[in-house]
C-alpha positions in Angstrom: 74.5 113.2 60.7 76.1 115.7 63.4 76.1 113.0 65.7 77.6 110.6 63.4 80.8 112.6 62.9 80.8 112.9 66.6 81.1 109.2 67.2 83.5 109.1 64.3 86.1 111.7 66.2 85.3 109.7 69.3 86.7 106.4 67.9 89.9 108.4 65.8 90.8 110.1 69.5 90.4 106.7 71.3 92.3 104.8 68.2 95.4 107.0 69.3 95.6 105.5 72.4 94.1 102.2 71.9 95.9 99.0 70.3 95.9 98.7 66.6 94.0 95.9 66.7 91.3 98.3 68.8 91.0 96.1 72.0 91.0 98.5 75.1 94.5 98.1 76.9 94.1 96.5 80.6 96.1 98.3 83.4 98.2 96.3 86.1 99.4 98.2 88.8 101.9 96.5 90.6 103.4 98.1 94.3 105.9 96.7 96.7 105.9 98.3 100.3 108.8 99.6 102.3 111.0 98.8 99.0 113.7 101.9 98.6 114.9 102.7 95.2 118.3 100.9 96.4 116.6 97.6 97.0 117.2 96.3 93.7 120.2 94.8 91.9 119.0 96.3 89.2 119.9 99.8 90.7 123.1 98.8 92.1 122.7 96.7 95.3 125.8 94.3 96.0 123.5 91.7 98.2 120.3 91.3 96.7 119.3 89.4 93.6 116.4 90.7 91.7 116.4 89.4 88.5 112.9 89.8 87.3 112.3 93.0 88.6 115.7 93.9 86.8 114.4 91.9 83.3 111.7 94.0 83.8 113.4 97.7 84.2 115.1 96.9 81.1 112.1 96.3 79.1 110.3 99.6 80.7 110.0 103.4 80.5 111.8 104.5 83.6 110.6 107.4 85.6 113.8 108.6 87.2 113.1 111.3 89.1 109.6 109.7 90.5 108.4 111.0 93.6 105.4 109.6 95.9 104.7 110.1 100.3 107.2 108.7 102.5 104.5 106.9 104.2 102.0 104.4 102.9 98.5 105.3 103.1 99.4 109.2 101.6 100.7 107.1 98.7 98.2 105.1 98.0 95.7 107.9 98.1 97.9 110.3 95.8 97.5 107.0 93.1 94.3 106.3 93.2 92.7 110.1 93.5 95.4 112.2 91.3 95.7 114.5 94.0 97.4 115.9 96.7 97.2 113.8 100.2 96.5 117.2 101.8 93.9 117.8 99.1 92.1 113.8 99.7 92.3 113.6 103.3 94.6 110.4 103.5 97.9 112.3 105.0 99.1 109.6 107.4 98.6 105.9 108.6 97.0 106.7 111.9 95.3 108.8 113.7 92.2 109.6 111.9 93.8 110.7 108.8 93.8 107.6 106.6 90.6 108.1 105.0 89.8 109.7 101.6 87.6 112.9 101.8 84.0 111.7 100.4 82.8 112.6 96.8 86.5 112.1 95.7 86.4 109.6 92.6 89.0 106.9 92.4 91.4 105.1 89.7 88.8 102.3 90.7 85.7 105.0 90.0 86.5 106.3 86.7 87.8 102.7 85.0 84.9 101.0 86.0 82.0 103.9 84.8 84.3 103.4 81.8 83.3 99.6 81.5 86.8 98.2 83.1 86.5 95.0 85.8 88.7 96.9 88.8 90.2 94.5 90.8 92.6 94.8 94.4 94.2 91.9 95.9 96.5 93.0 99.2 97.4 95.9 100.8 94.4 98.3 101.0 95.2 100.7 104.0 92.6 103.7 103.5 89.8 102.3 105.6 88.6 99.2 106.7 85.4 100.6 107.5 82.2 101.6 105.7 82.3 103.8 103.5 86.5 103.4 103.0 87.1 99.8 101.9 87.8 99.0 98.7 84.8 97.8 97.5 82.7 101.0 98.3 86.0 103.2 96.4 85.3 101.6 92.7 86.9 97.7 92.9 84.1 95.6 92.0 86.8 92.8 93.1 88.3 93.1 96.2 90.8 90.6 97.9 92.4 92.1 100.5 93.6 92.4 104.3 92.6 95.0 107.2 95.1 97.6 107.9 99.1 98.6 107.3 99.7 94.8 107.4 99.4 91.0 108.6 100.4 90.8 111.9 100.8 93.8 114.6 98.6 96.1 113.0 96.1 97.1 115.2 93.0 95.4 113.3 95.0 92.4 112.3 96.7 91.8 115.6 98.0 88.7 115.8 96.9 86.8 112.6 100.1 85.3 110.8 101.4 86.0 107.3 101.5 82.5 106.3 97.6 80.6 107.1 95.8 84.4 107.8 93.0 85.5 107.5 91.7 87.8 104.2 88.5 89.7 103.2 86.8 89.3 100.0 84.3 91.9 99.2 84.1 92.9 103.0 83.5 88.7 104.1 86.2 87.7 106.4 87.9 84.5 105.0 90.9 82.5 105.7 94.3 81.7 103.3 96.9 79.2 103.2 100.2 79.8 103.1 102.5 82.7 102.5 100.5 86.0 102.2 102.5 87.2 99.4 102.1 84.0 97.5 97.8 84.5 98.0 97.8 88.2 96.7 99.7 87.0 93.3 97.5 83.7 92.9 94.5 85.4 93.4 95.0 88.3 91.2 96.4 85.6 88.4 93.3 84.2 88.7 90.7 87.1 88.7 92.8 88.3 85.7 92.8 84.7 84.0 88.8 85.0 84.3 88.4 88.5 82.8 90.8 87.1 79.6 88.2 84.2 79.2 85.3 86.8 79.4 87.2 88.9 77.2 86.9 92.0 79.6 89.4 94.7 79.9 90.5 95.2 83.6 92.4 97.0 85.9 93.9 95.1 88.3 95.6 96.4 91.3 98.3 94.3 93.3 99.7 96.5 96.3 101.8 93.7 98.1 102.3 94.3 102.5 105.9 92.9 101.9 108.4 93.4 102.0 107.2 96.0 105.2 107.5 94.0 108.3 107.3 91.8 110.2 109.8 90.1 108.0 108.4 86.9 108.2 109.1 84.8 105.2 109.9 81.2 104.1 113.1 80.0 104.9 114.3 79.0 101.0 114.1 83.0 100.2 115.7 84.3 103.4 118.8 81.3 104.1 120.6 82.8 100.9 120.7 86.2 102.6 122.1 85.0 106.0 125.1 86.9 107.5 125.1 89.7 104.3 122.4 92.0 105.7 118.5 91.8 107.1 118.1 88.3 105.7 114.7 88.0 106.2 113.7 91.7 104.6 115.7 91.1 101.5 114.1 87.1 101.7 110.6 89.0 101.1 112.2 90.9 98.0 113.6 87.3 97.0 109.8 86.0 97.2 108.2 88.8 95.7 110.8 88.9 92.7 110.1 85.2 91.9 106.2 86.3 92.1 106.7 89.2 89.6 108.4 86.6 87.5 105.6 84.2 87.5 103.4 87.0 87.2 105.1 88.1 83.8 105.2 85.0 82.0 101.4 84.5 83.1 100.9 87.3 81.2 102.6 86.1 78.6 100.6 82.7 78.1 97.9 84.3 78.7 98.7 86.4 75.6 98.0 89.4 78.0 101.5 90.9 77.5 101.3 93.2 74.8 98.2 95.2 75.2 98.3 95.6 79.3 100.2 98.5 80.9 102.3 97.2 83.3 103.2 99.9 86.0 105.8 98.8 88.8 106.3 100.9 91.8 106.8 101.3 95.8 105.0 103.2 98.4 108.2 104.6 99.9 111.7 104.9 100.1 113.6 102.5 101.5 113.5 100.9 105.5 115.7 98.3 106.3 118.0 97.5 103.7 119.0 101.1 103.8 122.3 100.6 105.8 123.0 97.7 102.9 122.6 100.1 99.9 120.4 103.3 99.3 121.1 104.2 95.4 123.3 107.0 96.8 120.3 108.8 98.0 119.8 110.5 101.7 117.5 108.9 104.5 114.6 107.2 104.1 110.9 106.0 104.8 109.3 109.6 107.0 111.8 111.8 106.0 111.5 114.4 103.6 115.3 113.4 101.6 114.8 111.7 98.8 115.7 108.7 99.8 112.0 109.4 102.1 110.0 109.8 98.7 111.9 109.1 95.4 110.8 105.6 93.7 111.3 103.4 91.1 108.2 103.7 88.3 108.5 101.2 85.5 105.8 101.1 83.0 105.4 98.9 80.3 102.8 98.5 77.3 104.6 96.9 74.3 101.3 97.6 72.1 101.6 101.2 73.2 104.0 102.7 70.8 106.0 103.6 74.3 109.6 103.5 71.8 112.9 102.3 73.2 113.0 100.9 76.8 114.6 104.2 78.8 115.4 106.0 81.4 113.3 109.9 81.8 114.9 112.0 84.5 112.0 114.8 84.3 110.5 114.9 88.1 107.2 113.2 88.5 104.7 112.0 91.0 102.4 109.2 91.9 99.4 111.7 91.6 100.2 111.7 87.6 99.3 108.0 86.8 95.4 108.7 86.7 95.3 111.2 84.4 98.3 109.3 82.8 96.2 106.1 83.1 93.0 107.7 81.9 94.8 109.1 78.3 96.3 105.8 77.7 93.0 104.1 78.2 90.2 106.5 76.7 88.8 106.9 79.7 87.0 110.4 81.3 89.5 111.6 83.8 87.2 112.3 86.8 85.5 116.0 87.4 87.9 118.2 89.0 87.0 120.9 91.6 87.8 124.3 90.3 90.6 124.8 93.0 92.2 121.4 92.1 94.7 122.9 89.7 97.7 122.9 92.4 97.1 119.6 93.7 96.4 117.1 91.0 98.9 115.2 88.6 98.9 115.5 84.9 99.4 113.1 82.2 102.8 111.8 81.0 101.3 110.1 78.3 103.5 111.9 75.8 106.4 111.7 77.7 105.7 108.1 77.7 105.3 107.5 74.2 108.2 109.8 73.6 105.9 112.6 72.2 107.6 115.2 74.8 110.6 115.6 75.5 109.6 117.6 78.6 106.4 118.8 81.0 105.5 122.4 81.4 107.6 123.7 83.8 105.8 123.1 87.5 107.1 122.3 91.5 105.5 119.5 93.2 105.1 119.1 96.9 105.4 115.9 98.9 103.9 116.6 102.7 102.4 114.0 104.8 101.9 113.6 108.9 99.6 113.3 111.7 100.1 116.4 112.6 99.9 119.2 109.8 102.5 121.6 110.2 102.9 124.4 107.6 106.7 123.8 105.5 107.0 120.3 106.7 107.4 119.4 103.2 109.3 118.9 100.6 109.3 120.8 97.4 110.5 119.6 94.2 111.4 121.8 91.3 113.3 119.8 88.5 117.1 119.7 90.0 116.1 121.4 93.6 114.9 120.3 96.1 113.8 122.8 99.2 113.6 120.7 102.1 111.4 121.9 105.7 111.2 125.7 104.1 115.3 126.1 104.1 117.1 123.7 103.7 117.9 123.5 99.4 119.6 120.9 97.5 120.7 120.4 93.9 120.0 117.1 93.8 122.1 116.7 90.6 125.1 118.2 91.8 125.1 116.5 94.9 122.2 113.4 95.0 123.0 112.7 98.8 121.9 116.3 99.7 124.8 116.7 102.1 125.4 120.9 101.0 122.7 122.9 102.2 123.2 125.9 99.8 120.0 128.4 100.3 122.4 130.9 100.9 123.8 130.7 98.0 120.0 130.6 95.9 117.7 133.0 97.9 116.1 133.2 94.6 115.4 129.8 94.2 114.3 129.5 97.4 111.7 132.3 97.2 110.3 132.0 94.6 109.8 127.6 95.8 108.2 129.0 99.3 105.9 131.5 97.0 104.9 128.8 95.7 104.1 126.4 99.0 102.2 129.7 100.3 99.7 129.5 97.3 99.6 125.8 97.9 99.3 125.6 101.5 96.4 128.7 101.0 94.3 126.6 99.5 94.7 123.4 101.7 94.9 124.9 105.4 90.9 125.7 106.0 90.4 122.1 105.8 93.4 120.4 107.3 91.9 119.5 110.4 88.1 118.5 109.0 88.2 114.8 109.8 86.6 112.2 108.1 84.2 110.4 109.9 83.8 105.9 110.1 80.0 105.7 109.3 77.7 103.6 111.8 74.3 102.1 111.3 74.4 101.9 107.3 72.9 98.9 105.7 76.4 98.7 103.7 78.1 97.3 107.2 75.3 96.5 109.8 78.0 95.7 111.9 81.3 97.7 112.6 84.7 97.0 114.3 86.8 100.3 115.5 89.8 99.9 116.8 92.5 102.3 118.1 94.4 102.4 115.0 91.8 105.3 114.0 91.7 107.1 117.4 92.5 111.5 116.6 96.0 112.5 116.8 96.8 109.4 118.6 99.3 106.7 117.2 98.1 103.6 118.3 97.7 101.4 115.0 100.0 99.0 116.7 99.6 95.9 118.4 102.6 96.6 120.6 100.9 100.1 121.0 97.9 98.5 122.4 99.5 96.1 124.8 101.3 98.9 126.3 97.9 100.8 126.4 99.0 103.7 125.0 96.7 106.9 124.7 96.2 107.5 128.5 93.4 106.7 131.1 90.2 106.9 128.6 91.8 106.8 125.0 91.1 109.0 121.8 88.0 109.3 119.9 87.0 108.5 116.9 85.0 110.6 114.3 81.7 109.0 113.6 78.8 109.3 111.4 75.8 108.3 112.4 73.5 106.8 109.0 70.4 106.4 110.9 68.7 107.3 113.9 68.0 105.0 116.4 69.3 102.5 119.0 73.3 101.6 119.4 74.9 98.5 121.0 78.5 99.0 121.7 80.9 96.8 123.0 83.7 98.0 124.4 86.9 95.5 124.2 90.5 96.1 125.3 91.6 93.1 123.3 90.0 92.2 120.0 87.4 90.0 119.7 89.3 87.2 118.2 92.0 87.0 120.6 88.9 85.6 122.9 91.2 87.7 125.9 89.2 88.9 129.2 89.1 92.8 129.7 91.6 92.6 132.8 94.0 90.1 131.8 97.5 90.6 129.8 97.2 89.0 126.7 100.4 87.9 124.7 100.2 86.2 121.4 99.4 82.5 120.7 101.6 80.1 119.6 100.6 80.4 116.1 102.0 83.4 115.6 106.1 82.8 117.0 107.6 85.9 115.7 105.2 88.1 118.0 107.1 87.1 121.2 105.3 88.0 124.9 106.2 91.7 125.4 106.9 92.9 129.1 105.5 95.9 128.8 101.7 94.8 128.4 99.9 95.9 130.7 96.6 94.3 132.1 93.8 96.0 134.9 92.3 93.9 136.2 90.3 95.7 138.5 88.5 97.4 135.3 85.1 97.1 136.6 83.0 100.1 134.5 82.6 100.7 131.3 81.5 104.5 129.8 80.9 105.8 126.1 80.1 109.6 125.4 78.6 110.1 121.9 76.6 112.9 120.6 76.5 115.0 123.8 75.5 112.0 125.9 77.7 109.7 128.3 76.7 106.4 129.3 78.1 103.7 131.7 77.4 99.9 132.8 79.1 97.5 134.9 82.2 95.8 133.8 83.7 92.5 134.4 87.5 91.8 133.8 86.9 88.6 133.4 84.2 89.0 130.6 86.1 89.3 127.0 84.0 92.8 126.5 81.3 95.2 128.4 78.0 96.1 126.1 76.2 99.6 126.4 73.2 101.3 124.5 72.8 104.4 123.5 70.0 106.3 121.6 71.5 108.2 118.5 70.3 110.9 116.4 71.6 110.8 112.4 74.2 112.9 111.8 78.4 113.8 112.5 79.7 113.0 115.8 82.1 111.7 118.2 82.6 108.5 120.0 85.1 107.9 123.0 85.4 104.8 125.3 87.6 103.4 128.3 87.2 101.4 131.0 87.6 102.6 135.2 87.6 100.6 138.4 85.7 100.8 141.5 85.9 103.8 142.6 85.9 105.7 139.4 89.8 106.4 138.7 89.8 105.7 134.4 92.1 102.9 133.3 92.6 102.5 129.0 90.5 103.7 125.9 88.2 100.9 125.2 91.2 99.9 122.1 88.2 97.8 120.0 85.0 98.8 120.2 81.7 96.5 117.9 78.5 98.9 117.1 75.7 97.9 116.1 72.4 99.5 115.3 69.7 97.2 116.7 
């Protein structure tokens, strides 16, 4: 019988946060990219018109004082891991840090070992390799695009926003038409089939726009001519319109009331700044707020959530899984006993109106390429302590234009005790890359590319036609699955692009808004080819005529590193070898 009463307090806890009618509540996660808090009309702008994002603000709880990176990949891996991005190895977009530290569960992880469908259609940016794409972090569904975006990102290159290319699941496909139109269809869709099967879902929809290039359809951007970046606030326009059709889908699908509706960005704001900025300082990279504070919008009109409102109580991205988790029923995920500092907690009562406040606690927003010790920003309810010494009162004076840690050296102690404690914890591990695996039967065949190169930013296409990164390049950090025998092809173009090793590629003419730059640079007297991996270095012949240059090299299982250029003749080194296809044979 004990174990009787145990299911019985089971289904009272769960009741709490369920529906009445006892139907699990599906979570939508909905995130714009490179949209400030002032890119709204909703929030005051005098050029754009948002009206479904605004319909939908004034139906939501409103997290005021919501805080996430100022870049994207840190965000996205503060959502789905609750924790710190020093903490879960995703600190920048580049560079070798955009990758989640294994054995770290995701939103993904936990909803689907709960029995959710876990779906992503877009934006992914935390790995486009084995074991870091989507569908090896929890989505059993995944519909989504290689890198920071379509076009000019270093995987992507030169396919176009509208008629691009996708991946499903890891398969390379194509799409037609606008990108942002795809992501919302296809996540209708996969949604529309989980209703019919009657299977509660999570379904994440990160969007690339409005981040550039601001390439959109001329019927959103024309209205926006001559009153500010017309084609960036365009991409709002089109994204608006898709949140609109989104919501009423939701609506005839009579999915509305029991799914949890979270709208958000990844950022603060980019270029609509100069237009309007919510009164707040700077933007995307900086540590202001207008670098990290976001609208959050959550709705669940089954979830006893009270009167649509605004709660000014600081938060941050990291606090939607737990949050999430509460809501839902589900097991947050096993913490690590050091965790404490750097995970979010659940607003759930906050949400529902429960609390009126959260235990008194400073957060910490820090991102980079390169770690440095109080490049941060810490956040304690009205203060902000900006680089270690610079403080604000943020409700006194929201554009943080008095610096008054003078006047506060309490206030600012006591905030740097607390970064010391934080930063303790973090710094022993700051520079422990995570490696791209080769040779697993998950991805027999891999594609590196710059983009993930150590401490160099080269996730660029421009980046690559300027052949950035010196003579022979950066490395990558590389796990080697298996033992045996390596092919590698060493490219300075991708593959696609069908470009010979020596020549200066420019973009086709599918792709207009990438016009020829004149700084790409071509060698074509590249006529070697050399790789050094786990202690060995290997060369072969090179021709620049030839779209790529193939080596071997016997591996041993195990951590490593790959680098790879190209020389001429007589030996001086050209470029890094920018994309590079392994394959264990």
């Amino acid at each position: 019988m004990r174990w009787l009463c145990s299911i019985a307090l089971l289904l009272i806890t769960l009741s709490s946060s369920w529906a009445a009618d006892g139907a699990r509540p599906n979570v939508l996660i909905v995130m714009t990219d490179d949209q400030g808090l002032g890119d709204f009309s909703y929030t005051g702008n005098p050029v754009l018109k948002t009206p479904n994002f605004d319909a939908f603000a004034k139906q939501a709880v409103r997290l005021t004082d919501f805080h996430v990176s100022p870049m994207c990949s840190p965000t996205r891996g503060q959502l789905l891991t609750g924790l710190a991005a020093l903490r879960n190895g995703a600190t920048s977009v580049t560079a070798g840090r955009t990758f989640l530290r294994p054995g770290i569960p995701t939103l993904a992880d936990v909803f689907a070992k709960a029995g959710y469908e876990t779906g992503l259609f877009g934006k992914w940016h935390l790995g486009d390799s084995y074991p870091h794409r989507p569908l090896d972090k929890g989505f059993r569904e995944s519909v989504y695009h290689l890198g920071w975006g379509q076009l000019h990102s270093t995987p992507e290159f030169d396919w176009p926003l509208i008629d691009g290319r996708y991946f499903r699941n890891g398969i390379e496909k194509r799409f037609k038409g606008h990108c942002t139109d795809f992501w919302f269809d296809s996540a209708k869709a996969w949604m529309k089939e989980r209703k019919q099967k009657n299977e509660p879902f999570l379904c994440y929809l990160p969007t690339n726009a409005p981040h550039g290039p601001h390439i959109e359809l001329e019927q959103f951007v024309k209205p926006y001519e001559g009153k500010g970046p017309a084609a960036f606030f365009g991409m709002i326009a089109h994204l608006d319109q898709r949140f609109g059709d989104l919501d009423r889908f939701l609506t005839e699908e009579k999915l509305r009331d029991n799914t949890i509706v979270i709208f958000m960005t990844d950022n603060g704001g980019t270029a609509g700044v100069k237009t309007f900025n919510a009164g707040l300082r700077a933007g995307k990279t900086t540590y202001y707020d207008g670098g990290h504070r976001v609208p959050c919008w959550v709705r669940w009109p089954n979830g006893k959530l009270g009167e649509p409102r605004d709660v000014n109580i600081s938060t941050q991205n990291t606090d939607l899984l737990p949050t999430l988790c509460e809501l839902c029923g589900v097991t947050e995920p096993k913490w690590e006993a050091n965790d404490g500092l750097y995970r979010g907690v659940s607003l759930a009562g906050l949400l529902r109106g429960d609390r009126k406040e959260l235990p008194d606690r400073k957060l910490v927003v820090q991102y980079g390429q390169i770690i440095k010790k109080f490049d941060s920003c810490i956040i304690w309810g009205k203060w902000r302590l900006v680089k270690g010494d610079e403080l604000y009162d943020v409700v006194a004076d929201r554009e943080q234009q008095a610096n008054v840690a003078a006047k506060h050296p309490g206030v600012v102690k006591e905030m740097r005790d607390h970064y010391e404690l934080w930063w303790k914890g973090l710094e022993p591990s700051l520079n422990d890359f995570v490696p791209i695996s080769i040779g697993a039967k998950q991805q027999p065949v891999v594609e590196l590319t710059s983009g993930d190169w150590e401490g160099i930013y080269a996730d660029n296409s421009g980046y690559v036609r300027e052949a950035v990164g010196g003579p022979t390049g950066g490395h990558w950090h590389i796990q080697v699955e298996q033992a045996g025998e390596y092919e590698f092809t060493l490219r300075r173009w991708p593959e696609q692009t069908r470009a010979a090793l020596g020549e200066k590629y420019e973009p086709s003419a599918k792709s207009p808004s990438n016009k020829a730059n004149p700084k790409t640079v071509g060698f074509p007297t590249i006529a070697a080819a050399t790789i050094e991996i786990a202690g060995g270095k290997t060369s072969a012949k090179a021709d620049p005529k030839a779209t790529g240059a193939t080596l071997a090299a016997k591996l041993p299982a195990g951590r490593t590193t790959l680098k790879a250029w190209f020389a001429d003749a007589e030996g001086k080194d050209l470029c890094g070898a920018f994309f590079v296809t392994v394959t264990r044979k």
